[in-house]
TIGU-120741 format. One record per atom (N, C-alpha, C): y negated, z negated, x. Coordinates in steps of 0.001 Angstrom, whole numbers, plus 500000, padded with zeros to 6 digits. Layout:
<sites>
+--------+--------+--------+
:      Y :      Z :      X :
+--------+--------+--------+
:      Y :      Z :      X :
...
+--------+--------+--------+
</sites>
This chain:
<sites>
+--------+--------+--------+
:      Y :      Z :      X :
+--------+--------+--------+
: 388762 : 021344 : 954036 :
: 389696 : 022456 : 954104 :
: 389867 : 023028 : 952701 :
: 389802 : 024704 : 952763 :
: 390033 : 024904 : 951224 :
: 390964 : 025907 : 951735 :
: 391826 : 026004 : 950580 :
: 392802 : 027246 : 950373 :
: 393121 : 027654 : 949522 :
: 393040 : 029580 : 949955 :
: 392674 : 030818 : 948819 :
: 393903 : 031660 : 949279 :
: 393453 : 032656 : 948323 :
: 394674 : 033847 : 948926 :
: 393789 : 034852 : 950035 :
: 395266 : 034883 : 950668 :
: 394354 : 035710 : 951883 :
: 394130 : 037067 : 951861 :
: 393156 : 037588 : 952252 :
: 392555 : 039245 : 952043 :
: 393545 : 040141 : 953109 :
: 393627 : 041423 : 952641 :
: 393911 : 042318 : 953076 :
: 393489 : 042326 : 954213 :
: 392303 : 042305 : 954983 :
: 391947 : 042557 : 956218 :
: 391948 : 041136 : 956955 :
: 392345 : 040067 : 956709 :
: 392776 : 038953 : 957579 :
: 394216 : 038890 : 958058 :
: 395018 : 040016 : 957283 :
: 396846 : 040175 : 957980 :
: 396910 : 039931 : 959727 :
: 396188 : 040725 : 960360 :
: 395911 : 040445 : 961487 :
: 395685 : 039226 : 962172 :
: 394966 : 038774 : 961639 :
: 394349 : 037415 : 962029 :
: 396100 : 036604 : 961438 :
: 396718 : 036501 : 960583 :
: 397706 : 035552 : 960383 :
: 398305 : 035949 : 961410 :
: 398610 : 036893 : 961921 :
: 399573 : 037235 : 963519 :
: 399225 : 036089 : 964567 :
: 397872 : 036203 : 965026 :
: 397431 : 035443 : 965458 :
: 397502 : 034389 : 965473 :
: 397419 : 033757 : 964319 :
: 397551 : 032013 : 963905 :
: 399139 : 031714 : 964233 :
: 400450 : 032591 : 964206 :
: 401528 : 032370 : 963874 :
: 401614 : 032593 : 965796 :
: 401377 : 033746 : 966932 :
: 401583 : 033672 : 967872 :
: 400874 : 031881 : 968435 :
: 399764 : 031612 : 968028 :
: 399318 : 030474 : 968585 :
: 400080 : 029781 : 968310 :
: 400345 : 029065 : 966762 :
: 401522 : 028414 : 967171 :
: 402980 : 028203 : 966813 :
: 403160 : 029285 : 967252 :
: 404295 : 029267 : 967802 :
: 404730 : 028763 : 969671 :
: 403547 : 029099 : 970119 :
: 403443 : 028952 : 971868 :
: 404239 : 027240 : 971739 :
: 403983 : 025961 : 971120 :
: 404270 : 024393 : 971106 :
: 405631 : 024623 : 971009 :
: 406508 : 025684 : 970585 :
: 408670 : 025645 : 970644 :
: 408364 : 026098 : 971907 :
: 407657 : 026176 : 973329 :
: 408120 : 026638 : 974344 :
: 408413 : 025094 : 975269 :
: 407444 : 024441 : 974449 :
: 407567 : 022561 : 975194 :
: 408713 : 021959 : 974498 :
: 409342 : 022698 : 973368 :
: 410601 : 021937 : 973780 :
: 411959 : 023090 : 973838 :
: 411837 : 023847 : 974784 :
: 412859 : 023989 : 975271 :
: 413461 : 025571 : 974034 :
: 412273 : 025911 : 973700 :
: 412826 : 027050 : 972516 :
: 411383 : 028271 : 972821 :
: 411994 : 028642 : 974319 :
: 411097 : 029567 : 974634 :
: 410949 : 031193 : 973751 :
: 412074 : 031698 : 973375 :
: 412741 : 032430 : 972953 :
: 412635 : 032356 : 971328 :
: 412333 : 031326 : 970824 :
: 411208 : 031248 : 969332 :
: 409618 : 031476 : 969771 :
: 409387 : 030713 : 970727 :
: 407970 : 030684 : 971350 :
: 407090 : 032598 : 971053 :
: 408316 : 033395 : 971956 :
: 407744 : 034426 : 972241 :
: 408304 : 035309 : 970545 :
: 408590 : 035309 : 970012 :
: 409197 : 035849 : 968653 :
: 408373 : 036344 : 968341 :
: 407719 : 037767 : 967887 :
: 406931 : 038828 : 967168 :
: 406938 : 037987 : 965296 :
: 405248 : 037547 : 965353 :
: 405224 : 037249 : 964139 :
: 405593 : 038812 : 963259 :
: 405621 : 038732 : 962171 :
: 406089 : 039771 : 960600 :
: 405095 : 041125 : 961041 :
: 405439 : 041844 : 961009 :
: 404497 : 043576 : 960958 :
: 403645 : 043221 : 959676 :
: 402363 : 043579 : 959606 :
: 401448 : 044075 : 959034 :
: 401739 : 044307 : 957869 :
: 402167 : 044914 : 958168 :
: 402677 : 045961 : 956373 :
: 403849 : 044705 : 955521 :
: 404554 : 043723 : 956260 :
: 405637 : 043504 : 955911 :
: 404813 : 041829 : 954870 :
: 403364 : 041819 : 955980 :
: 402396 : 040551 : 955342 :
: 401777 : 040981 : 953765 :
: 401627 : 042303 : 954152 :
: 400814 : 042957 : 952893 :
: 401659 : 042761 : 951661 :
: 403129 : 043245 : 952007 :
: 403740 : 042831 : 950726 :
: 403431 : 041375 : 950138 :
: 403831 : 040287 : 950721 :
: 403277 : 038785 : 950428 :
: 402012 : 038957 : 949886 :
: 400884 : 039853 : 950472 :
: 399390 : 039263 : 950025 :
: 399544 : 040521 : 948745 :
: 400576 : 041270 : 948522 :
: 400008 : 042432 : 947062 :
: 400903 : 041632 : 946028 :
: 401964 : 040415 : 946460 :
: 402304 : 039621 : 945623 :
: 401835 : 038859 : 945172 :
: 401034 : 038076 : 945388 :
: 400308 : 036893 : 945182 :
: 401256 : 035909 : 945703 :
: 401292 : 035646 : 947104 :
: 402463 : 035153 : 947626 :
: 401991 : 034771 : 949271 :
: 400530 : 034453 : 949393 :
: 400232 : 034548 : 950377 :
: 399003 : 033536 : 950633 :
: 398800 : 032710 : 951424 :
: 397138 : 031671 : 951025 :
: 396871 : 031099 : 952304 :
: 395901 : 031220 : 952658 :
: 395075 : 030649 : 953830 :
: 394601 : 029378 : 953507 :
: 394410 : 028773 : 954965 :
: 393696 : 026978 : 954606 :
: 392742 : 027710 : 955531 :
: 391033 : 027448 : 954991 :
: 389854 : 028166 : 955690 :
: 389759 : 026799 : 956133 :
: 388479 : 027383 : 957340 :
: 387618 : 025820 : 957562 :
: 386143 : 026566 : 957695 :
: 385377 : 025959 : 957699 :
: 383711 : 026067 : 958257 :
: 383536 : 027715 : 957177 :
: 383185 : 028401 : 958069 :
: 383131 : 029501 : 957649 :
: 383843 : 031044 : 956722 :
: 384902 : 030003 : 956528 :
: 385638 : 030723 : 955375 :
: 386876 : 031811 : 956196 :
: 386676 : 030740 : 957655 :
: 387613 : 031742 : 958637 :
: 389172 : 031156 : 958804 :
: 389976 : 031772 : 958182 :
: 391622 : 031115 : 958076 :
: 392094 : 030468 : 959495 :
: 392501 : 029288 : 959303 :
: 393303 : 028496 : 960382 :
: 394486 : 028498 : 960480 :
: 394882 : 028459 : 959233 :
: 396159 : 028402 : 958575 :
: 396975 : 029404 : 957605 :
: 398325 : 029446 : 957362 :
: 398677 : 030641 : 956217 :
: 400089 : 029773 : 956314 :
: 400341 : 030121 : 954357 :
: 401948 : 029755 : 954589 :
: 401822 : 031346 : 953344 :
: 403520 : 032026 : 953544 :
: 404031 : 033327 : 952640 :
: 405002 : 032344 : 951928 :
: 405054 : 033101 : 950706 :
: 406234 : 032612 : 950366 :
: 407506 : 033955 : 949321 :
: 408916 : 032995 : 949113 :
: 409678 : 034464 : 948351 :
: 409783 : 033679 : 947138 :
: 410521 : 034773 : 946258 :
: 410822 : 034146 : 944877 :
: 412548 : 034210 : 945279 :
: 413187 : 033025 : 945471 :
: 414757 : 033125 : 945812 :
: 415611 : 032375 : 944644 :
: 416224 : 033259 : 944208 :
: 417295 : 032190 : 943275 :
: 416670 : 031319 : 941924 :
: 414871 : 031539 : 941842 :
: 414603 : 030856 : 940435 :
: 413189 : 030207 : 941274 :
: 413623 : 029732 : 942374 :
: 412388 : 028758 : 943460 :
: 411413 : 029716 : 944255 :
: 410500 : 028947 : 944613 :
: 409688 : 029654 : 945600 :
: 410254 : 029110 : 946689 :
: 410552 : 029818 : 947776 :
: 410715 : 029844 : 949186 :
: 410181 : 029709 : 950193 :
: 409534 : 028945 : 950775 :
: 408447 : 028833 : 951774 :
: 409163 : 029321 : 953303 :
: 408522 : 030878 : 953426 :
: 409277 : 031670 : 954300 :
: 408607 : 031767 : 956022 :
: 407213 : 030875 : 955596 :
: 406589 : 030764 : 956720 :
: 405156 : 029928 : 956440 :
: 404939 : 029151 : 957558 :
: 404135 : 027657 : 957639 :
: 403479 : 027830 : 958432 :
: 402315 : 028182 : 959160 :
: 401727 : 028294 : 960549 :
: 400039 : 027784 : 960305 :
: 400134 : 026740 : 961328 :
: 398708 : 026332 : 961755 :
: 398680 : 026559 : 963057 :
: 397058 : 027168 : 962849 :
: 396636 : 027281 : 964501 :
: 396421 : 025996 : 965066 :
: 397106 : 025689 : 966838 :
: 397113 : 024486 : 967084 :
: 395784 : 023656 : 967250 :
: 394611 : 024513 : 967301 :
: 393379 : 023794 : 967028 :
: 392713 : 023003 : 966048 :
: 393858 : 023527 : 964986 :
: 393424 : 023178 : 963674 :
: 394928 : 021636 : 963125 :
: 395682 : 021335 : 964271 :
: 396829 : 020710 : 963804 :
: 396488 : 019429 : 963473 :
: 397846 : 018586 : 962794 :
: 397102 : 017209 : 962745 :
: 395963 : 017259 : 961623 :
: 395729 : 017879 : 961392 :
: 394840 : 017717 : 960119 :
: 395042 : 017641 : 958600 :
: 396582 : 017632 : 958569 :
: 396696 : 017673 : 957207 :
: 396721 : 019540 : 956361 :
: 396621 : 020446 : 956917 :
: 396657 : 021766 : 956653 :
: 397498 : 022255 : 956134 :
: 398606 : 022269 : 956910 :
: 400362 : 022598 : 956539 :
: 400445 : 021671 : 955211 :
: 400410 : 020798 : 954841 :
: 400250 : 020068 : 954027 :
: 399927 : 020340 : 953048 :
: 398564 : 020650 : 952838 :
: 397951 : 020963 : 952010 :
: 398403 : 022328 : 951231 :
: 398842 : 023257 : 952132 :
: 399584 : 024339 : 951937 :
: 400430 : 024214 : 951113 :
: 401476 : 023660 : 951660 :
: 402696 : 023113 : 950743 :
: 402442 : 023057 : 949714 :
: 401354 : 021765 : 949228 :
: 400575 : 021090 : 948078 :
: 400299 : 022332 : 947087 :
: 399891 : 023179 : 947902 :
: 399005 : 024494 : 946580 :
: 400171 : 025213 : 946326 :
: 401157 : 025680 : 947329 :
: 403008 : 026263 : 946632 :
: 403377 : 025329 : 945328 :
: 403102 : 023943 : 946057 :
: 404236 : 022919 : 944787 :
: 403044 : 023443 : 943338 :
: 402014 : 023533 : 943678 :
: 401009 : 023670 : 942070 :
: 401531 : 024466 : 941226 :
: 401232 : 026145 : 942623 :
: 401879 : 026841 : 942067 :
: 402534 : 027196 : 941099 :
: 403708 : 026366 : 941780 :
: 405000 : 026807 : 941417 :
: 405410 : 025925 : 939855 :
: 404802 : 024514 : 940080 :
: 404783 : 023670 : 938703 :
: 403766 : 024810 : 937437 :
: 402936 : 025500 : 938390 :
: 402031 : 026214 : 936725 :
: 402925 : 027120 : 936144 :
: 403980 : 027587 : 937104 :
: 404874 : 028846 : 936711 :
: 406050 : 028187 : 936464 :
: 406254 : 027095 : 936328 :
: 407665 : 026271 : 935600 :
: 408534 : 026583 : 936423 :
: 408124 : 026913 : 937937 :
: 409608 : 026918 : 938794 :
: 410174 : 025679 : 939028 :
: 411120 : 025413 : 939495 :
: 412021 : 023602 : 939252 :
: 411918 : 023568 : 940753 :
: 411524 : 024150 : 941908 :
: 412141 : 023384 : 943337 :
: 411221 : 024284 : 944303 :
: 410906 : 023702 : 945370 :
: 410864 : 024666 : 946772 :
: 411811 : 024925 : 947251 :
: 411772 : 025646 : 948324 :
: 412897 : 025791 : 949550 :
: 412923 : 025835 : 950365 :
: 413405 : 025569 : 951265 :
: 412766 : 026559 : 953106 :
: 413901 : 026318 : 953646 :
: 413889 : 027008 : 954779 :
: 415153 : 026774 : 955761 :
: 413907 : 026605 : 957493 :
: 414667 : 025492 : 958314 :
: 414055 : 025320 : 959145 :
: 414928 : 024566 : 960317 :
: 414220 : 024351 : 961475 :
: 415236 : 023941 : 962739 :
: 415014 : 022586 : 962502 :
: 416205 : 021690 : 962438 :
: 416547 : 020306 : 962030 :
: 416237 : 019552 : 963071 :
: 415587 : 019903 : 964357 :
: 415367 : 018715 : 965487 :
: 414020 : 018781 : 966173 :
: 413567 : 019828 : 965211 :
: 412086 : 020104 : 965997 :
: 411428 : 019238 : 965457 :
: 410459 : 018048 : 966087 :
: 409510 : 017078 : 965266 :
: 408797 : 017667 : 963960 :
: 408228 : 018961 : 964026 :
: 407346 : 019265 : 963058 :
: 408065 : 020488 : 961998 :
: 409090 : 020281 : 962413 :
: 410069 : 020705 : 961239 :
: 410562 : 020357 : 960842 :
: 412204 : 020237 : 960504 :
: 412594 : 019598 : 958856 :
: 412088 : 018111 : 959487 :
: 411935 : 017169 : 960058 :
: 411571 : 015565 : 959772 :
: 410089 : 015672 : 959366 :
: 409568 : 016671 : 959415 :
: 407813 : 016799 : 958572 :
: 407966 : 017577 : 957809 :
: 408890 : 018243 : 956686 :
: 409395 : 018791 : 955668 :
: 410233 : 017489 : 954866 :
: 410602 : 016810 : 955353 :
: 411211 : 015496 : 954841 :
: 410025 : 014683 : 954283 :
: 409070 : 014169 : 955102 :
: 407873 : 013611 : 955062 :
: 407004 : 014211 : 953587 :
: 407426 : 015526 : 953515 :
: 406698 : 016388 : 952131 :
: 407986 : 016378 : 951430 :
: 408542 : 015743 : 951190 :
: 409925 : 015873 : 949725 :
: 410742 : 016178 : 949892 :
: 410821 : 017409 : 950887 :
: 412139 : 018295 : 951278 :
: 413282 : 017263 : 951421 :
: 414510 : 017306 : 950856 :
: 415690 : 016590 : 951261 :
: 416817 : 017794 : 951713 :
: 417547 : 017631 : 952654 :
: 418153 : 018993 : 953510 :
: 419592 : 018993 : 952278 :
: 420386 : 020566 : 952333 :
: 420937 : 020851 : 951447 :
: 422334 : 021118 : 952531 :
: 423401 : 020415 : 952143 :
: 424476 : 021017 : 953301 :
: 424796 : 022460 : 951803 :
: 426233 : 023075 : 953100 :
: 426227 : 023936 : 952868 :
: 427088 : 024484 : 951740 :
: 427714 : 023343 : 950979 :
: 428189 : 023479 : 949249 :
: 426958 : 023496 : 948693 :
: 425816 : 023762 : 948426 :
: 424467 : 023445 : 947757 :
: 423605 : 024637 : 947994 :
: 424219 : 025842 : 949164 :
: 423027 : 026689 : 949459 :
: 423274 : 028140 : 948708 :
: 422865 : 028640 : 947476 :
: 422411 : 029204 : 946433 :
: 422806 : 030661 : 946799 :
: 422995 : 031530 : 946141 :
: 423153 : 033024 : 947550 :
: 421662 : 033773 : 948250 :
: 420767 : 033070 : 947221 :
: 420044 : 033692 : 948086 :
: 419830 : 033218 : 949490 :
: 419822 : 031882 : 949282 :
: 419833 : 031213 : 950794 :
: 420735 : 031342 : 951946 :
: 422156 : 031833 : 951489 :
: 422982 : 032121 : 952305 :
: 422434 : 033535 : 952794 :
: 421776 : 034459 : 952043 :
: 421240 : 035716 : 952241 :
: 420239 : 035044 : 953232 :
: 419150 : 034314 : 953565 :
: 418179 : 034222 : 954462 :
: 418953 : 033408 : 955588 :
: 419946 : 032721 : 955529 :
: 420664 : 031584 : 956291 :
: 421459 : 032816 : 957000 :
: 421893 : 033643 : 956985 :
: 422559 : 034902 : 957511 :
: 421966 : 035850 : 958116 :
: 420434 : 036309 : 957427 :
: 419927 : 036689 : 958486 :
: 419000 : 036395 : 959382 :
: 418722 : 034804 : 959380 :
: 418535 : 034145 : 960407 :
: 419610 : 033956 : 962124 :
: 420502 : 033709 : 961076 :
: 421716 : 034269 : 962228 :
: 421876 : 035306 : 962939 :
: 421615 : 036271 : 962551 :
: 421287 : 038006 : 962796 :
: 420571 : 037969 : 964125 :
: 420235 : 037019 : 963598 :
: 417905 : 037311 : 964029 :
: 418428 : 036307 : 965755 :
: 419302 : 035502 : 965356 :
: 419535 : 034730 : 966972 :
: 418588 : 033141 : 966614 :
: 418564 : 032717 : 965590 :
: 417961 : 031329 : 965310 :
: 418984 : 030264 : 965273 :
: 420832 : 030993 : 964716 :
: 421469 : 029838 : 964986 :
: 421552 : 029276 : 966389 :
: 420663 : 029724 : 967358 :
: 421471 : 029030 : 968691 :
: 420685 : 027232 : 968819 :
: 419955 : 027316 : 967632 :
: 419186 : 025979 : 967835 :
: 420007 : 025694 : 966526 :
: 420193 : 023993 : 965945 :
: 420437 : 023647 : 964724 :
: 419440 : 023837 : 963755 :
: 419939 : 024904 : 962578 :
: 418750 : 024879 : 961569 :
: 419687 : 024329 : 959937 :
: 418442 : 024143 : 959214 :
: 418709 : 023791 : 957847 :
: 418020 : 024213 : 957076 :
: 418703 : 024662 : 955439 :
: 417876 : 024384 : 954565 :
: 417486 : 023310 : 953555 :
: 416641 : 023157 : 952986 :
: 415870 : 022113 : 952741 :
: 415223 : 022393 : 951107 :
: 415317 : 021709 : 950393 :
: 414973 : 021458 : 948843 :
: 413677 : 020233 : 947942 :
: 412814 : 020731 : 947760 :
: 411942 : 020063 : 947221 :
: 411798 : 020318 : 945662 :
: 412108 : 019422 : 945208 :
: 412465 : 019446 : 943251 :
: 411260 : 018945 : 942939 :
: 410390 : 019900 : 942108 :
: 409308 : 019746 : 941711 :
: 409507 : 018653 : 940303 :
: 408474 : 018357 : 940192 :
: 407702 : 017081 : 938483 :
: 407187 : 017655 : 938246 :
: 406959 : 018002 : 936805 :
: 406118 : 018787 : 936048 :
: 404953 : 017105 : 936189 :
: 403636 : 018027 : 936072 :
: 402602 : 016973 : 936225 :
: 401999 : 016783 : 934711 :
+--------+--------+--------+
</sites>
């Protein structure tokens, strides 16, 4: 598995990877995330004209995977994680993560972030598994209250979500 930044003309294709899986929140009971319209086009492009955007290829240099990320409060933000489910189990998401934390250590940022649903197996307890330790809510920064709000907006509080903090080591 290698991972690059993703091209302009693969935006499409991340739709794709993010509708696939997303379809696995309909087995437990979060149909209504399941069907959720991955990000508009244009809204990916910003991420990929940032340098804020990276695919995990396989075989043919054809993306399986994509995580975006923001610049919030000093940290990078990991604003979205998606492997296609053909490609799961492999260590991908992972690896993803892995190239944010580099990242973010080459640019002297001090932490990740993410906010995510606290009971879904492959969310925060496999964000835990990668460093993340969850942040109650004396600890959440304004920008996070800014994404923690309009998650709310958006209709995500009806499941329990959290955000979540990974404090980088300079290597």
């Amino acid at each position: 598995m290698r991972i690059r930044a993703v091209r302009l003309d693969e935006l499409p294709l991340l739709q794709d990877i993010e509708r696939a899986a997303g379809r696995c929140f309909r087995d437990v009971g979060m149909p209504e995330v399941a069907d959720d319209e991955p990000l508009p086009v244009g809204e990916l492009a910003r991420y990929q004209r940032d340098g804020l955007a990276w695919v995990g290829v396989a075989g043919a240099d054809v993306p399986v995977a994509y995580l975006i990320a923001d610049r919030v409060d000093g940290n990078l933000h990991v604003e979205q994680v998606s492997v296609h489910p053909d490609s799961a189990r492999r260590g991908v998401g992972r690896s993803l993560v892995e190239h944010l934390a580099d990242q973010a250590r080459g640019e002297g940022v001090p932490a990740l972030t993410l906010t995510t649903f606290a009971e879904v197996p492959w969310n925060a307890p496999y964000y835990a598994r990668c460093g993340f330790l969850p942040l109650d809510d004396s600890m959440l920064t304004p920008g996070l209250r800014e994404i923690r709000d309009r998650e709310a907006a958006h209709g995500l509080d009806r499941w329990p979500r959290v955000c979540m903090r990974r404090v980088l080591r300079r290597s």
